[in-house]
N, C-alpha and C positions, 0 to 999 in steps of 0.2 A: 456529445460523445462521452464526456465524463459523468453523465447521468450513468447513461446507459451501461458504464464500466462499473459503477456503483451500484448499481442492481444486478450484474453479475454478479460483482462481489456479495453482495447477499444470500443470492440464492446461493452460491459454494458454501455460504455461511450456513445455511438453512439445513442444504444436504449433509455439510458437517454435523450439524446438531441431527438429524435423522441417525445418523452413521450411530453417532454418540449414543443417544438413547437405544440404539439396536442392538448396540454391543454390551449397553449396561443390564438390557433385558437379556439378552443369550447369557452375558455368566450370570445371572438370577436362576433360571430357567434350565439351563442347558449344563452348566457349571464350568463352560468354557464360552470365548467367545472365538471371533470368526480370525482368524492370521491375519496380520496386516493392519487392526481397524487404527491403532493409533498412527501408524503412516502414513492411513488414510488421514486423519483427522489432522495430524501436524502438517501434511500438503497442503491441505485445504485450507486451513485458516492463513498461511502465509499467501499465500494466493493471493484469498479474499483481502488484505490488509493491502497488498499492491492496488486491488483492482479500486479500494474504497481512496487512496493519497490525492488521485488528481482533483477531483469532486470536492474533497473538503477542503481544497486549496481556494477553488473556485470559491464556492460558498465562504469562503473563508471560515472555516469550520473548525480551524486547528486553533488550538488554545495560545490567547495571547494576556500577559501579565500585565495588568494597565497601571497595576499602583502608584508607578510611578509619573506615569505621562497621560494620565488622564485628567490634568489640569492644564495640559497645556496644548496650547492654539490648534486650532482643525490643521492647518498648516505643515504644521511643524510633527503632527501627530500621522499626516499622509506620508511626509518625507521617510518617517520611520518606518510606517509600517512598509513603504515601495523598499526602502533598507533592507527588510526584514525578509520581503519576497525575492529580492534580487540573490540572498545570502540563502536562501531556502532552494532557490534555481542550481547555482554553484554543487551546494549539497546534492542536489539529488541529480544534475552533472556529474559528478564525479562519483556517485554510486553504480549510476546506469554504466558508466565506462568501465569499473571495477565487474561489476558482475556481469560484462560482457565479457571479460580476459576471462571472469570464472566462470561462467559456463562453458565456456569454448571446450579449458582445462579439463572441467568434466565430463565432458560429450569424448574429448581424445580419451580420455584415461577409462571412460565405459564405470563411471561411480555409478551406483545404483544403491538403493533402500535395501536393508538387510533380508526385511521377509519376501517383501511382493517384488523385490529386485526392480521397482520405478525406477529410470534414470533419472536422478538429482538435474540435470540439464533439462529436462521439458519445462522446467517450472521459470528459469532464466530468459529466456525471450520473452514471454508474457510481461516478468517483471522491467524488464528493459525499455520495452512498450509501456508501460503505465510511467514510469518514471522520466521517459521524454518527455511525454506529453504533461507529467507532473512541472516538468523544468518549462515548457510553451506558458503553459496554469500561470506557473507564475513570475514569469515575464508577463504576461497580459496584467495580472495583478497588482503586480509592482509598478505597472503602466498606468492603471484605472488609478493608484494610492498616490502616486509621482501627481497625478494629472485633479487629483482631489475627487474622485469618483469613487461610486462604492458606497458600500456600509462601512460603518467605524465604530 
């Protein structure tokens, strides 16, 4: 499932970068471009950033500073990093619950994007879904590092 979230997120990434070059060609071209494109473009990469967290959780993909504890024991270096996924779980806990309070907020208060009047709220579910499944990621992770499994 986190593939397959991660290759959404690409391609939203992809269509961003369409968007992006269309609108750089229309004010080239045209000397204006279309309403809305940065809207678009700011939607979509936070998206895509959601869609891509769980994935590089799994893969363990998120940058980790070893300077200091890459001398020491395979052991003592799973402990850390199952630490490090447990404390990454919390975190993205307590985001997914915050921007459930804020989207709700926004969906009652009818916030919308200036031009294209997007409700700010559609993009809050999607994130709250990736960020559970972020917090599942890595409890499993922190499972596989506790239990000495895994890359390192």
């Amino acid at each position: 499932m986190t593939r397959w979230l991660a290759v959404a997120g690409g391609l939203v990434l992809v269509a961003s970068g369409l968007v992006t070059i269309y609108s750089i060609v229309a004010l080239q071209l045209l000397g204006s471009s279309f309403p809305g494109d940065v809207e678009i473009i700011s939607y979509s990469l936070v998206i895509s950033v959601f869609l891509f967290l769980p994935y590089s959780q799994f893969v363990r993909g998120h940058v980790i500073v070893d300077l200091f504890t890459i001398n020491l024991s395979f052991r003592t270096r799973g402990v850390l990093d199952a630490t490090g996924a447990l404390l990454f779980a919390a975190f993205a806990a307590v985001i997914a619950w915050r921007m459930t309070i804020g989207g709700t907020e926004m969906f009652e208060r009818g916030q919308t994007t200036s031009l294209l009047k997007i409700p700010y709220w559609w993009s809050f579910p999607l994130a709250v879904v990736c960020l559970s499944l972020l917090v599942a990621v890595s409890l499993y992770t922190a499972w596989q590092s506790f239990r000495g499994e895994g890359p390192r």
